[in-house]
C-alpha positions as CSV (number, residue, x, y, z in Angstrom):
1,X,-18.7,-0.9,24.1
2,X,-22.8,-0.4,24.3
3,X,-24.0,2.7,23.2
4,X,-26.4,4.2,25.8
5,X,-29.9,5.1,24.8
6,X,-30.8,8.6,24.0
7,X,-31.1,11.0,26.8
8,X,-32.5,14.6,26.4
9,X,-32.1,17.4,29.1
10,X,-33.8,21.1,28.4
11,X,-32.2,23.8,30.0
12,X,-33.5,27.7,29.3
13,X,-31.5,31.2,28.8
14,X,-34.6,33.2,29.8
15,X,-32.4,36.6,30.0
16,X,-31.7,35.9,25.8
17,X,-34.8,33.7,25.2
18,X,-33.0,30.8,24.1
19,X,-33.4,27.0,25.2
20,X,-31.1,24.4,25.4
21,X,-31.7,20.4,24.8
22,X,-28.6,18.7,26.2
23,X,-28.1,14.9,24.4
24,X,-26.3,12.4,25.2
25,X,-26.2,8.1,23.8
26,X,-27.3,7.3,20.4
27,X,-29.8,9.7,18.0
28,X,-30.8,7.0,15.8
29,X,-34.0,5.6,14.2
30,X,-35.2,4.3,17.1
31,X,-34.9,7.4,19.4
32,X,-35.2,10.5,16.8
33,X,-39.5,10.9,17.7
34,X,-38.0,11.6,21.0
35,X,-36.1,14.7,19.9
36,X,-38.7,15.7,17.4
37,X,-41.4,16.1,20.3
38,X,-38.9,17.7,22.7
39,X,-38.2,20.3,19.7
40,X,-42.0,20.5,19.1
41,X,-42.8,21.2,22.9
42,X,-40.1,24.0,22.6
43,X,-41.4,25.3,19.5
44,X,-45.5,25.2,20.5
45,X,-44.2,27.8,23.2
46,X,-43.3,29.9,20.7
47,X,-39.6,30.2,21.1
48,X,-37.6,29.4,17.8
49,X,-34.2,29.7,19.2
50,X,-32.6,26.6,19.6
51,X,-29.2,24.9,20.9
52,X,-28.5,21.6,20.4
53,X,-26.0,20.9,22.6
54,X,-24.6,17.1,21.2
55,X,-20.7,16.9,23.1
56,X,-22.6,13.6,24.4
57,X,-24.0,11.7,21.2
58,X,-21.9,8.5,20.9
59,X,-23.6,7.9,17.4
60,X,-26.2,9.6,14.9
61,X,-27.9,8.3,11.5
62,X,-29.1,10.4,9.2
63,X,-32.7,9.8,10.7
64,X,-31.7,11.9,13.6
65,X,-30.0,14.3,11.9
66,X,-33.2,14.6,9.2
67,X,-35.2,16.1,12.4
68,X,-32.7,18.6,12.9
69,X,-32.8,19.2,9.2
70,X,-36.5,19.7,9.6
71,X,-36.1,21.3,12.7
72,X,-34.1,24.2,11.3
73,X,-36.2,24.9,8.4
74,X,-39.2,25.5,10.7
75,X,-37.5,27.6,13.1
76,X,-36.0,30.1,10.0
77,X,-39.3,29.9,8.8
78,X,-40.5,31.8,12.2
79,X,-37.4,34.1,12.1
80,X,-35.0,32.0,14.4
81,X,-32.4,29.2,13.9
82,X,-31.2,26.1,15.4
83,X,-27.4,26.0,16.5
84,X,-25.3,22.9,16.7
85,X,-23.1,22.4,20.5
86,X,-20.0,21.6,20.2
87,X,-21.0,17.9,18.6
88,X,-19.0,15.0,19.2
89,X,-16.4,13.5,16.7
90,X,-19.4,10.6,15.5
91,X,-22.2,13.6,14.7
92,X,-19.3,15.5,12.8
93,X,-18.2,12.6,10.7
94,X,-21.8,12.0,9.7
95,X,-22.9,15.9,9.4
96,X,-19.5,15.9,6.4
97,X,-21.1,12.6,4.8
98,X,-24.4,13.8,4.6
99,X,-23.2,17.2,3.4
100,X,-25.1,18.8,6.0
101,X,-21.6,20.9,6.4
102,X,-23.2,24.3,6.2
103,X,-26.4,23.5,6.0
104,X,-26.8,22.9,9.4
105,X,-25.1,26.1,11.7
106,X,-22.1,24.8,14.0
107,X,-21.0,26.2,17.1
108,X,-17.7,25.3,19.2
109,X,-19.1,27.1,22.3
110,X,-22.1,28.6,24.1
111,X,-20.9,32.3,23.7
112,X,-20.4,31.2,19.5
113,X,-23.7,29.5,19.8
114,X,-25.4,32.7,21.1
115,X,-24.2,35.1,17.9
116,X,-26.1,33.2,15.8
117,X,-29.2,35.0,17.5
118,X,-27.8,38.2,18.0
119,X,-26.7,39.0,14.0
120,X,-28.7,42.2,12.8
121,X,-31.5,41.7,10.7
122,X,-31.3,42.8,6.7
123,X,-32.7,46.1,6.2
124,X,-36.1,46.0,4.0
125,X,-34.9,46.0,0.1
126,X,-37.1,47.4,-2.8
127,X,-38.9,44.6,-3.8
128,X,-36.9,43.7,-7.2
129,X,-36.3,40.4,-9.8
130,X,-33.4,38.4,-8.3
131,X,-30.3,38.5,-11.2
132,X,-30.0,35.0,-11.0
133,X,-32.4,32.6,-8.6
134,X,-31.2,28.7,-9.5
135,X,-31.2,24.9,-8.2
136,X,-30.9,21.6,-9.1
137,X,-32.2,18.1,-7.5
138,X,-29.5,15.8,-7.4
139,X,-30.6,12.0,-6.5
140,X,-28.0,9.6,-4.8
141,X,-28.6,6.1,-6.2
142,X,-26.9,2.8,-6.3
143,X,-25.2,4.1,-9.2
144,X,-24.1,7.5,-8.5
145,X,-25.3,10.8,-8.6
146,X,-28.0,11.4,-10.8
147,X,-29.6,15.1,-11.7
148,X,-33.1,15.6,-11.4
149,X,-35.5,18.7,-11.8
150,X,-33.9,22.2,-12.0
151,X,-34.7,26.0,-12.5
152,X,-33.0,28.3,-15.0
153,X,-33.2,32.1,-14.4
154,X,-35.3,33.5,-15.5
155,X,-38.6,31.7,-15.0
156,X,-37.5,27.8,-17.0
157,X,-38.1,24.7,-15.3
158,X,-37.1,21.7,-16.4
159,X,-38.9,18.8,-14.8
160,X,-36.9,15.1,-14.9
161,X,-38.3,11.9,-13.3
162,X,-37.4,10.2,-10.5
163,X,-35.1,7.5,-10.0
164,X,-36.9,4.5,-8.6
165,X,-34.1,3.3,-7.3
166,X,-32.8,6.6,-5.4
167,X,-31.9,6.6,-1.4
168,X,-31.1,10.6,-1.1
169,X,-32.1,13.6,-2.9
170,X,-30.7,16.8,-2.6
171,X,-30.9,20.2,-3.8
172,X,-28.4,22.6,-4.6
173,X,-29.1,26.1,-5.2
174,X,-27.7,29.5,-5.9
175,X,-29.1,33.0,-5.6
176,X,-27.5,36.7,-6.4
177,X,-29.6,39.0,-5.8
178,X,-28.5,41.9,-8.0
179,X,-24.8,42.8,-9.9
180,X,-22.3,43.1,-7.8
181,X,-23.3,41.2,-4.7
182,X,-22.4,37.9,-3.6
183,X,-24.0,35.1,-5.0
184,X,-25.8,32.6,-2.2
185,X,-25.1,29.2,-2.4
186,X,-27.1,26.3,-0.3
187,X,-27.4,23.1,0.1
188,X,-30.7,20.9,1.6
189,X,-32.1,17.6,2.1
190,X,-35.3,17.2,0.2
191,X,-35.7,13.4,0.7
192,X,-34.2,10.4,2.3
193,X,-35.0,7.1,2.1
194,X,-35.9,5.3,5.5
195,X,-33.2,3.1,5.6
196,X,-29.7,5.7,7.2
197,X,-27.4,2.6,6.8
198,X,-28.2,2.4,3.0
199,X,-28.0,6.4,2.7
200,X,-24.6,6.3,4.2
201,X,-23.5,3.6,2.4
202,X,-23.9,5.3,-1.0
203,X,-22.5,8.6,0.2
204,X,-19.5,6.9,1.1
205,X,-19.3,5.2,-2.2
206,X,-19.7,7.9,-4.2
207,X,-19.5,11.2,-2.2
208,X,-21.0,13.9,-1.2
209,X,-24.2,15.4,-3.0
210,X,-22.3,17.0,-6.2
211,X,-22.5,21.2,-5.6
212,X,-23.7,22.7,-9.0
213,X,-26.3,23.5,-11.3
């Protein structure tokens, strides 16, 4: 069965000020600069509220998936999010190998997709020194899991070289921000190497990025 090419339909909910990019075929190495400049277009207007909707995608690498990475970070970054559609058995298998599962926000429905935007903002907090403020770079290479640089609270860093020979890097990291309440815990993509097949490869191999300090 051939895989169509990528196809990318914008839609808009002006009464909530979010838009819609509808996908369909294959979000792959070859077609991801489409999405980014559709997402650029949408964010040079100013709007950082984003639906994904991906019901469609027949198959996504880790390329395409890297732009919504990058996508996401730029639209928090402006106080706004990008939400996941309903995506197809193929983006979820991938999303769970890349250990994008919670990283990137997931929505089974429009009305689902639509709370993400609508959650109440924290009130301002006293400005005060986090309790505990921690991560770790963890590099994927042909031979496992290696750990890289990392922060101890308070204030030590601990800076480890590279492996030459790495095809992932992630970053795990918690934060708590005083006694008694929750501690966050997040997980990112910090490089990748350009190669998805290799990247998936590995993962599969050896797991998913390894979730502590």
């Amino acid at each position: 069965m051939m895989i169509k090419d990528l196809t990318i339909n914008r839609d808009s909910l002006k009464d909530e000020r979010i838009e819609m990019l509808h996908l369909g075929g294959s979000l792959d190495t070859h077609s991801f600069e489409s999405l980014e400049s559709a997402i650029e277009a949408i964010f040079s207007e100013g709007t950082y509220a984003l639906i994904i909707a991906m019901t469609e995608i027949e198959y996504v690498s880790s390329a395409g998936l890297g732009t919504i990475v990058s996508a996401t970070n730029q639209a928090q970054k402006h106080g706004g999010n990008v939400v996941l559609l309903a995506p197809s058995e193929p983006v979820l298998e991938v999303l769970k190998l890349l250990g994008l599962v919670g990283v990137l926000k997931v929505a089974p429905d429009l009305a689902a997709a639509k709370l993400f935007f609508k959650a109440k903002p924290p009130e301002p907090q006293p400005h005060q020194e986090a309790l505990r403020d921690e991560w770790t770079q963890w590099h994927l290479t042909p031979g496992g899991w290696r750990r890289g640089s990392m922060t101890k609270h308070p204030a030590k860093f601990v800076e480890k070289p590279v492996p030459p020979d790495r095809v992932l890097t992630c970053v795990y990291s918690e934060y708590q921000r005083a006694e008694g309440t929750p501690v966050s815990k997040e997980m990112s993509i910090d490089w990748r190497g350009p190669d998805p097949t290799v990247v998936v490869h590995w993962i599969e191999y050896h797991g998913d990025c390894p979730q502590s300090l």
